[in-house]
C-alpha positions in Angstrom: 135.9 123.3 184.0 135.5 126.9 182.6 137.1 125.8 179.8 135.6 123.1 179.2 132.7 124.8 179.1 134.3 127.3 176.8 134.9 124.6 174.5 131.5 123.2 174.8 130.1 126.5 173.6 131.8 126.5 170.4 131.4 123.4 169.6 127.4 124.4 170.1 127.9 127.9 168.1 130.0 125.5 164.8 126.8 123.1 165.1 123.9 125.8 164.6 126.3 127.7 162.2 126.9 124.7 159.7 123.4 123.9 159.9 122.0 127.8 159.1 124.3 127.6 156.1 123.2 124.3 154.6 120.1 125.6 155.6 120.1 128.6 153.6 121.4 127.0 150.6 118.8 124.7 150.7 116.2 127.0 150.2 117.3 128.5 147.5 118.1 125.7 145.1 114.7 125.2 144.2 115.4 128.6 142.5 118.2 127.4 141.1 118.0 127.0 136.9 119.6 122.9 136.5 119.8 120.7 133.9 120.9 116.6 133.6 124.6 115.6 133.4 124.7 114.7 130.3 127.9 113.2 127.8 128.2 110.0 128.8 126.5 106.7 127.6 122.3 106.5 128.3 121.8 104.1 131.0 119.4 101.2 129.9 118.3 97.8 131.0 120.7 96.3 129.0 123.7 97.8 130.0 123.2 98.3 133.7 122.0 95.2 135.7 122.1 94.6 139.6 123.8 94.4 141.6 126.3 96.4 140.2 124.6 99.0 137.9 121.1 100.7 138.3 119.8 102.8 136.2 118.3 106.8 137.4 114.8 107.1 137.7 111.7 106.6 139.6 111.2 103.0 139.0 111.7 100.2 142.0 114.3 98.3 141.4 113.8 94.2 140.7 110.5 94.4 138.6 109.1 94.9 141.7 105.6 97.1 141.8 105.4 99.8 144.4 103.1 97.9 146.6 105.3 95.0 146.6 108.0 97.7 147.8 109.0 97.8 151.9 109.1 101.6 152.3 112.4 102.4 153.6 112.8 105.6 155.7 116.2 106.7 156.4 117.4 108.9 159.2 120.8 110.7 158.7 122.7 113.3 160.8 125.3 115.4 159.4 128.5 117.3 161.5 130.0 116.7 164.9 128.7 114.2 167.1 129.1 115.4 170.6 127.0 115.9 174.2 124.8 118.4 172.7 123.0 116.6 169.8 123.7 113.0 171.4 121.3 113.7 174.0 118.6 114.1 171.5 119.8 111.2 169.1 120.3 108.5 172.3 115.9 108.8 172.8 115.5 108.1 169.0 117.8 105.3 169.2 117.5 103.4 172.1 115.2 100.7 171.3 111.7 102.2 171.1 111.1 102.4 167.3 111.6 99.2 165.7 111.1 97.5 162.4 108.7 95.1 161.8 111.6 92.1 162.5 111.5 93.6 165.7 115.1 94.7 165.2 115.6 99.1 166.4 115.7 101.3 163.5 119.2 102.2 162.4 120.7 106.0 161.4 123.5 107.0 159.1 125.5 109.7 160.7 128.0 111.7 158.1 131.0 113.0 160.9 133.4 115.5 160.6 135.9 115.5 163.0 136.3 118.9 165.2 134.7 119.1 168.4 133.3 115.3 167.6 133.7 112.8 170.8 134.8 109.4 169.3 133.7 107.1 172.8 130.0 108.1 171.5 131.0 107.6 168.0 132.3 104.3 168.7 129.3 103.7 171.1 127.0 104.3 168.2 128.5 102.1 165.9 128.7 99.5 168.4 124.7 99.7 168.1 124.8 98.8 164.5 124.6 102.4 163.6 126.1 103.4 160.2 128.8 106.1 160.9 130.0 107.5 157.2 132.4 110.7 156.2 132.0 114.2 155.8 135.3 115.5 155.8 137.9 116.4 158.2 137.5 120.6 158.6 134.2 121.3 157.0 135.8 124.3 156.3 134.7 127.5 154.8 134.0 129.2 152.1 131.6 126.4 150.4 133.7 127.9 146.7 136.9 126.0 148.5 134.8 122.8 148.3 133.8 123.4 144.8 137.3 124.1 143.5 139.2 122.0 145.7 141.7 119.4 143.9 141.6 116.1 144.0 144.7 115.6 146.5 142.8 118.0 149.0 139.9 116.2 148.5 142.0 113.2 149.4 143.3 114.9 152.0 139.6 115.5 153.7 137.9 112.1 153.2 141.0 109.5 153.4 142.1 111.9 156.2 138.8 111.7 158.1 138.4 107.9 157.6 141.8 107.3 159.2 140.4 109.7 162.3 137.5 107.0 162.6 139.8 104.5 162.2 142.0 105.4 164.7 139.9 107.3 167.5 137.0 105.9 166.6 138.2 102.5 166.2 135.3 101.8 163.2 137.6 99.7 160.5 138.1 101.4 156.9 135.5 99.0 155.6 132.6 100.3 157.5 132.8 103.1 156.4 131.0 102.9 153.2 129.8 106.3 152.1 130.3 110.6 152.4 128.4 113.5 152.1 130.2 116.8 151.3 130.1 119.8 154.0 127.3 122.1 152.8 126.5 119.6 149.8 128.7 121.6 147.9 130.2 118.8 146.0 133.4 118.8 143.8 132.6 117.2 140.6 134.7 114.6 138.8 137.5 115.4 141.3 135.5 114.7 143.8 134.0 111.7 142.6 137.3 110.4 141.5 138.7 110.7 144.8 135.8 108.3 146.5 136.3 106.0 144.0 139.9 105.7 144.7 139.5 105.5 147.8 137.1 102.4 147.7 133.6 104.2 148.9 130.7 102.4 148.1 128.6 105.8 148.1 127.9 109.3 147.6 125.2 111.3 149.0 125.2 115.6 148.5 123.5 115.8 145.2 119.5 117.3 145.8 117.0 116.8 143.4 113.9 118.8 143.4 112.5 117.7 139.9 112.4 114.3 140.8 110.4 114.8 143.9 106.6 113.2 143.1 107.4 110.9 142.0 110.7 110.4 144.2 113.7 109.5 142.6 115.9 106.0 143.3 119.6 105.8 144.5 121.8 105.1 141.5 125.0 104.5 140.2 127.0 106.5 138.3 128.3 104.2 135.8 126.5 105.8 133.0 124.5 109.1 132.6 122.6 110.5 135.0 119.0 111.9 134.7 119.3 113.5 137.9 119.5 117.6 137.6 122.6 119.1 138.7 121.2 121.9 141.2 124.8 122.8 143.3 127.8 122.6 140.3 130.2 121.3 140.0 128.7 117.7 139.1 130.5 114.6 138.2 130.5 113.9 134.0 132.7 110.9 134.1 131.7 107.5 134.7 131.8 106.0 137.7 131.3 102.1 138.1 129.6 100.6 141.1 129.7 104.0 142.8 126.4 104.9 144.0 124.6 108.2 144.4 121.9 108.5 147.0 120.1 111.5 146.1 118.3 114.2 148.6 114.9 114.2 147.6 113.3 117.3 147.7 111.2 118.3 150.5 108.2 120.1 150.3 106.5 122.4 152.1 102.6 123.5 151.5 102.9 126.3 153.7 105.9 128.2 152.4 105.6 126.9 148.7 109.6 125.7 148.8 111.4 122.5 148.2 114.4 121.8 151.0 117.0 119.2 150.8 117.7 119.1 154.6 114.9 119.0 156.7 116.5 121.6 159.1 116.2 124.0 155.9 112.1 124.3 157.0 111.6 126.4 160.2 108.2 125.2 162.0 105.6 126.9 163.8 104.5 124.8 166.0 104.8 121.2 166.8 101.9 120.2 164.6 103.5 122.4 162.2 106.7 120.3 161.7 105.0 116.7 162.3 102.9 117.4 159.1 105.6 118.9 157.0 107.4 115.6 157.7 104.6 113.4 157.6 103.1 114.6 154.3 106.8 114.2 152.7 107.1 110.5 154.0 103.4 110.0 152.3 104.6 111.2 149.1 106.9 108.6 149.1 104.8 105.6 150.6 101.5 106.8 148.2 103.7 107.0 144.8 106.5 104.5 144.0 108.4 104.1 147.6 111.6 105.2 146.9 113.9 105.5 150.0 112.4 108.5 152.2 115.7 109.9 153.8 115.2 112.5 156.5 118.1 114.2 156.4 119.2 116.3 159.0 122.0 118.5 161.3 120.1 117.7 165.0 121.0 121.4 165.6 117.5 121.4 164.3 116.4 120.2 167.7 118.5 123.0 169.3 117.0 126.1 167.1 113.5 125.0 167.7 113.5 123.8 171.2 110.1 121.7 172.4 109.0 121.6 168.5 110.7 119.8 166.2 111.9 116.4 168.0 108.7 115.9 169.3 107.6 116.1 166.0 110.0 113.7 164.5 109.0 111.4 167.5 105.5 111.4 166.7 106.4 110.5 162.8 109.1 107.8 164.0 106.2 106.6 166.2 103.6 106.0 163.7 106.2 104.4 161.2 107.2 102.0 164.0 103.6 100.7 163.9 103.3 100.1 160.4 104.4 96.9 159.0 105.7 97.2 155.7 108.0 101.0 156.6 111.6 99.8 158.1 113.9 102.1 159.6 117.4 101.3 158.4 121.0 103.0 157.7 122.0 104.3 154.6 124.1 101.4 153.6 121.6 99.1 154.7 119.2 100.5 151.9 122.1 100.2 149.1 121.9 96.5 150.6 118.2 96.2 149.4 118.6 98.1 146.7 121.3 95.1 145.2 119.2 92.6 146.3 115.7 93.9 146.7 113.2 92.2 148.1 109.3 92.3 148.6 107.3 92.6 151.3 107.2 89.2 151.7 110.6 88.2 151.7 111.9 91.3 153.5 111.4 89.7 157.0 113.8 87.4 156.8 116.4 89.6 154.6 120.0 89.3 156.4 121.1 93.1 156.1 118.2 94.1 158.1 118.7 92.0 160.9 119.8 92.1 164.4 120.5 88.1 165.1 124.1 88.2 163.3 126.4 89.2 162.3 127.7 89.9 166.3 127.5 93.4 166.2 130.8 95.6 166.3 132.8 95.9 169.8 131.2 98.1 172.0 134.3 101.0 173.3 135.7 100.9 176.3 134.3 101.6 179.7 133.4 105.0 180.2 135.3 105.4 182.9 138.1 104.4 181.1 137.8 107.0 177.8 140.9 109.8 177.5 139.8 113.2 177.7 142.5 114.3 175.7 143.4 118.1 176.0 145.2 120.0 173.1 146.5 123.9 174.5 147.6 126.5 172.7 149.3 125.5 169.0 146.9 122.6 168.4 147.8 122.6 164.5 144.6 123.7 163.2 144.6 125.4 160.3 143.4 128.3 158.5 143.2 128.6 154.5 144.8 131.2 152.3 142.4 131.3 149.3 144.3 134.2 147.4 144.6 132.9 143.9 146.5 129.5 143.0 147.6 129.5 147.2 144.6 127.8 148.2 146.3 125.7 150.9 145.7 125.0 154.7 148.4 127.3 156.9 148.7 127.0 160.6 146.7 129.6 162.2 148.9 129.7 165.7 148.3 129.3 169.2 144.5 130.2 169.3 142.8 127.3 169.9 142.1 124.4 172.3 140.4 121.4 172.3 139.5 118.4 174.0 138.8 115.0 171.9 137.2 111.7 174.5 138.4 108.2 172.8 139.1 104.6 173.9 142.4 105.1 171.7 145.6 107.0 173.4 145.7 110.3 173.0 147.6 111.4 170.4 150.2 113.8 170.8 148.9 116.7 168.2 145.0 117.7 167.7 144.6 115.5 164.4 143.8 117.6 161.8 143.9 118.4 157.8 147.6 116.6 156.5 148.2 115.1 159.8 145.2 112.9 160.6 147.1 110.4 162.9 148.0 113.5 165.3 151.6 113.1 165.4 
């Protein structure tokens, strides 16, 4: 039990420490000097039509005007999923905010694989939940991320999706999108990667000039108006692939735009419900582009008693509204091929909770393995001297535990050995 408790606290101390440093680089890019990806083709109504293509920009997408536009608000949660930050996300989710089909609101949450228990992952996904990929290590420095090659990059998001796949038991094809650790993203290698790999979506790329009004989800078949505020950017073309964008978030009081809401550090309660609340009406007063409150739930942790009462509050008053619906990342990219109005939206098959059945729910659990890895687990450090910038073993340091329905396997899974064999 001591270790486990050991354990516990790390996997506590990686949470708040992945969420500082996103946090701190999200305050600065505001400050950053950006400009458009430019080179490739203009995108126009000509040559980009939906489903397939849509075009950057601040415009809804069907002809549709903003009032004719359900405001979609999307809750995301990057990192580890584990007993810590599930005990805050199981009150959001268990029923009590709902859309106006009276279906629960759905979250997107981006996992990367140490210290994350795969019986909740699978229990969330069960609950129609969207669970998407964010890389197997979430390693450090961010620079590795930016200069990484494409076969590492392969290695870190094919790798992770065949960790869902086989501890979390969520099949390949749901997992439809990824978000890079620290939104340090890796241009066209990158990019390239995901598309190989099959993902339907991207979503590290801020925007702060595209803020009021709020800027669309796109794809990246032609050339993007979007600034490029954390280089490298993708300059190829990308057919089909979308970009979800994190809109700026602004704050009166400190003057600064964040891209993760954790960035902001409240007050008071009151302080951090009307930071969120003014953002969300930026969006619902203007055009209604997807409002995503994106988030590590260490926030909860670092400001105890302040901010998840605050988002409860907001998720509250959404609840109540009928034209705001609460949905999942890839449930938005659903609208966004087919949109559809206010009055058609009710009825709009991706958004409800009749059928499809919903995915199996894991096992009993009672019946979960609480796998233990001692000693020479296989994790791995990084030698960044120069052209060597490669994973090595690190030794006998570590130990960790990993709960699944699946058998346990017989190595930690890790970087270049993601089945744990």
């Amino acid at each position: 039990m001591a270790e486990r408790a050991k354990w516990l606290t790390a996997c506590l101390h990686v949470c708040l420490l992945h969420a500082a440093s996103v946090a701190a680089r999200s305050a600065r890019q505001d400050a950053l000097s950006s400009s458009p990806v430019v080179g490739l083709e203009p995108c126009t109504a000509a040559n980009c039509k939906l489903p397939k293509c849509f075009c950057s920009g601040t415009a809804p997408p069907g002809g549709l005007t903003p009032k004719q536009v359900p405001q979609i608000v999307m809750l995301t949660f990057d990192d580890n999923v584990n007993a810590q930050v599930y005990s805050f996300q199981k009150e959001i989710l268990n029923g009590q905010f709902r859309n106006p089909n009276g279906c629960p609101m759905t979250a997107t949450f981006y996992v990367c694989h140490e210290y994350t228990d795969y019986y909740t992952v699978q229990l969330l996904h069960s609950q129609r939940n969207e669970i998407a990929d964010h890389s197997i290590t979430h390693r450090t420095p961010t620079t590795w991320w930016a200069n990484a090659s494409a076969a590492e990059w392969q290695n870190e998001v094919g790798g992770m999706r065949t960790i869902l796949e086989m501890f979390g038991n969520i099949p390949g094809k749901d997992v439809h999108g990824f978000r890079a650790p620290f939104l340090q993203t890796g241009g066209d290698r990158e990019f390239g990667v995901l598309q190989e790999l099959g993902f339907e979506y991207e979503s590290s790329m801020p925007t702060c000039k595209y803020r009021d009004p709020p800027m669309y989800p796109y794809t990246l078949d032609y050339a993007s108006t979007e600034e490029c505020m954390v280089p490298p950017c993708p300059k190829n073309s990308y057919p089909g692939l979308w970009e979800v964008p994190l809109v700026g978030l602004e704050s009166e009081r400190t003057g600064q735009c964040y891209s993760m809401v954790d960035a902001f550090t409240p007050t008071s309660v009151e302080d951090a419900y009307a930071f969120l609340s003014a953002n969300f009406r930026r969006h619902y007063e203007t055009n209604r582009a997807p409002f995503g409150i994106f988030m590590h739930a260490a926030w909860f942790l670092q400001h105890p008693n302040v901010s998840f009462p605050a988002l409860e509050r907001l998720l509250g008053e959404l609840a109540a509204m009928d034209d705001v619906w609460m949905v999942s990342v890839a449930q938005m990219l659903d609208w966004m091929r087919q949109p559809q109005s206010l009055e058609t939206v009710k009825t709009f098959a991706p958004f409800a909770c009749s059928g499809p059945a919903p995915p199996p729910a894991p096992c009993a659990e009672s019946a979960a393995n609480n796998c233990h890895f001692a000693g020479d687990t296989g994790r791995l450090c990084a030698d960044y001297g120069g052209a060597k910038r490669r994973p090595m073993p690190c030794g006998a340091r570590e130990e960790h535990y990993m709960r699944t329905c699946s058998p346990c396997p017989a190595k930690y899974p890790w970087y270049g050995n993601p089945e744990g064999k």
